[in-house]
C-alpha positions, 0 to 999 in steps of 0.5 A: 626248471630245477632239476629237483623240481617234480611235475607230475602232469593230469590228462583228461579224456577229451583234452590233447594236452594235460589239464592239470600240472602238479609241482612239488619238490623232490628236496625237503630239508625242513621248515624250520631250516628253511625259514632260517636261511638268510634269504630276507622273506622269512614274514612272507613265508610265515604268512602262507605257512600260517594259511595252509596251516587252516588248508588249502588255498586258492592262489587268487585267495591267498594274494589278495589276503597277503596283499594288504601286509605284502607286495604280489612280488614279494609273495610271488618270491616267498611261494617260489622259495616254500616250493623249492624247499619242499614246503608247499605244493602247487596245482596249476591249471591248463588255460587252453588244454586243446590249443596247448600249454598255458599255465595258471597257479591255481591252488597251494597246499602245505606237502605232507612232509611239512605238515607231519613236521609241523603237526609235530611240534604242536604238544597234544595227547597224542600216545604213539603206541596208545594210537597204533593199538587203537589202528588194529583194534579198527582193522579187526572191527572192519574186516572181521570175517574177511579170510582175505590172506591181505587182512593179515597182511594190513594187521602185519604193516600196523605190527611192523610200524611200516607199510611195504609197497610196490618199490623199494624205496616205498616206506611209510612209517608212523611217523607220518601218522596222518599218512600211515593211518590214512592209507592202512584204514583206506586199505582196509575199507577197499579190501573191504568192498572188494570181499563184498563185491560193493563199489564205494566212491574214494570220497564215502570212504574218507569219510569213514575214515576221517570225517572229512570227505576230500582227506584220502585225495591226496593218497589216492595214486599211493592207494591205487599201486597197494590196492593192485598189488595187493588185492586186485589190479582191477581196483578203481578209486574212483572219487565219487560215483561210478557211470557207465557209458556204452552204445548199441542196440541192447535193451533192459527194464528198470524198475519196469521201465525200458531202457534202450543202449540207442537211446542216447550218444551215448547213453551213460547210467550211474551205479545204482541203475546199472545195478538195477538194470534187467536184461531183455534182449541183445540185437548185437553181433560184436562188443568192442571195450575201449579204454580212455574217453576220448577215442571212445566218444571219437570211434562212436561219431566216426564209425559207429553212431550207424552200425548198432549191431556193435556194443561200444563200452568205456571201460574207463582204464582198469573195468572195475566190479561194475562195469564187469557185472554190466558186460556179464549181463550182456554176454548172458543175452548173446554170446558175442566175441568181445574185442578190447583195444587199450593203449600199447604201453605196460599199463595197457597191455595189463588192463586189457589182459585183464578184460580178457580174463574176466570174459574168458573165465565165464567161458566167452571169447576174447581179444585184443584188437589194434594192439600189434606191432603193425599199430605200434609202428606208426607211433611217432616215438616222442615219449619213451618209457615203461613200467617193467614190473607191469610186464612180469605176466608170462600170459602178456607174451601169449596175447602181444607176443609181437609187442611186448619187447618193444614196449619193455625197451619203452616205446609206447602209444596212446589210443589217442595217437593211432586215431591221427591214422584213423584211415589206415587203421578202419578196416582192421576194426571190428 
């Protein structure tokens, strides 16, 4: 691989291997230059620029349409050349994400560098100073009477024509107007929500934004590091509507009608009916908050499925609004000690942290469980890595005293890794 080539990889819940690869280029010495280099695929090139320009594109799409002017080798050519350029970016997918790694090209799009460029050179009535004026007046319209000390702060990156975030070498400027709007407007709606305690799928707010559902997508990592640092680490941009997924022998109403957390495996309810949800009775001793999918629905087969006195919940990374709104509910039934087991690495440690401090600022007991160095020693040690700025909380040390070195110097494991050991780690389960 190039070493200026970036891959970003996408894991999901109940796949060993990552589903998705992401390629882009850390390089972008422009469109124009590009196409002006003597590399003799300058029609090619143009064809695809030409498509993207109407939006993404399925790669099976885009090859049968070229075929008929271009040959798949020549296309194929002209797509490596636009990716190392830092034209385009491809998404492929994973063929066998359980067995291991077979790569498809699946969808091209244009980088946002290359359409800020190219969106540049076409004349329009756009009025740079006209648009940021019309930017602030939708921020004051969209948090008026929200004292969040972040509203200012919003009003501050339009004022200063730059949005600081979570490194120094974060900078977005008007410039890339369809970046910087997109992500002050994004943010504005999220402080938004947060300040009315609302939940909104990141998909309902790109619509707000732009009209257009699928927009803020490609922001939402960008997104998710500004909303926790700027408004709350608990922030979930999730693209459509939240559910929940738990099991145990608890009970509610809906509208009337009983609801019981045995009546599936497990059962998972969407937003609305847990917001709906009434509390009627709690037969558990323990609740143990998972953080990723797939051990979840493995501790549930294994352990769990016969013992209903323990309440299984996903947490789905950092528990959003919702989700901590439903434990509230459960607690205020029985109050339980609840145990929380997330993966040992910086990001972790934060979202268990943060669980913890939820449960124990309603006056409940806490912990964390499977996240000590005993479990930290069985990792095999392939990966290494850590984000430092993750573990500036002085409370990290109270609660992973036994840890937190460790995973500074970079090692790690997922939740997914300590369950290959699931017989020597079951009896230190609750």
């Amino acid at each position: 691989m190039d070493n200026h080539i970036k891959e970003d990889l996408v894991y999901r819940d109940g796949y060993r291997y990552p589903f998705q690869m992401i390629r882009s280029s850390l390089v972008y010495p422009g469109v124009f230059k590009s196409m002006e280099k003597p590399h003799g695929f300058q029609h090619e090139m143009k064809f695809i620029i030409d498509e993207l320009l109407k939006g993404k594109k399925y790669h099976n799409a885009l090859f049968k349409k070229g075929s008929k002017s271009f040959s798949a080798h020549r296309l194929q050519e002209a797509l490596a050349l636009l990716l190392a350029e830092g034209i385009i970016t491809i998404i492929y997918e994973n063929k066998k994400p359980q067995k291991g790694r077979l790569w498809i090209e699946k969808i091209i799009e244009l980088d946002l560098r290359a359409q800020e460029e190219l969106t540049a050179t076409h004349k329009d009535s756009r009025n740079p100073k006209k648009d940021l004026e019309a930017l602030e007046s939708e921020i004051k319209s969209i948090l008026r009477g929200i004292k969040h000390p972040f509203s200012s702060t919003l009003q501050d990156f339009v004022h200063n024509e730059k949005i600081a975030g979570p490194t120094e070498d974060f900078s977005v400027t008007p410039k890339a107007w369809i970046t910087f709007r997109s992500i002050i407007l994004a943010l504005a709606y999220l402080l938004y929500n947060y300040e009315k305690n609302v939940d909104e799928p990141l998909r309902i707010i790109s619509q707000r934004v732009w009209g257009k559902s699928k927009i803020l997508e490609r922001f939402k990592h960008e997104l998710t590091k500004l909303a926790h640092q700027y408004i709350d680490s608990s922030i979930k941009l999730n693209l459509t509507p939240e559910q929940i997924y738990f099991h145990g022998d608890i009970s509610f109403t809906f509208h009337g009608h009983p609801l019981s957390g045995l009546a599936g495996f497990p059962v998972i309810i969407t937003e609305e009916t847990a917001k709906g949800l009434k509390p009627v009775e709690a037969k558990i001793s323990t609740i143990l908050v998972i953080e990723n999918l797939a051990p979840f629905l493995k501790l549930l087969q294994k352990r769990y499925v016969d013992s209903p006195d323990i309440l299984l919940l996903y947490s789905e990374g950092y528990m959003s609004t919702l989700k901590k709104q439903f434990l509230n509910k459960v607690l205020e039934m029985t109050q339980v000690p609840v145990h929380v087991w997330s993966d040992l690495d910086a990001e972790g440690l934060q979202i268990a942290l943060d669980i913890i401090r939820h449960v124990q600022r309603q006056g409940w007991v806490a912990k964390p469980v499977l996240m000590t160095a005993n479990e930290l020693a069985l990792s095999s040690g392939k990966y290494q890595g850590c984000n430092r700025l993750l573990l500036e909380d002085d409370e990290l040390s109270h609660w992973f005293a036994d840890v937190i070195d460790f995973v500074k110097d970079g090692k790690n494991m997922e939740q997914e890794e300590l369950l290959l050991y699931y017989e020597a780690i079951r009896d230190r389960l609750p």
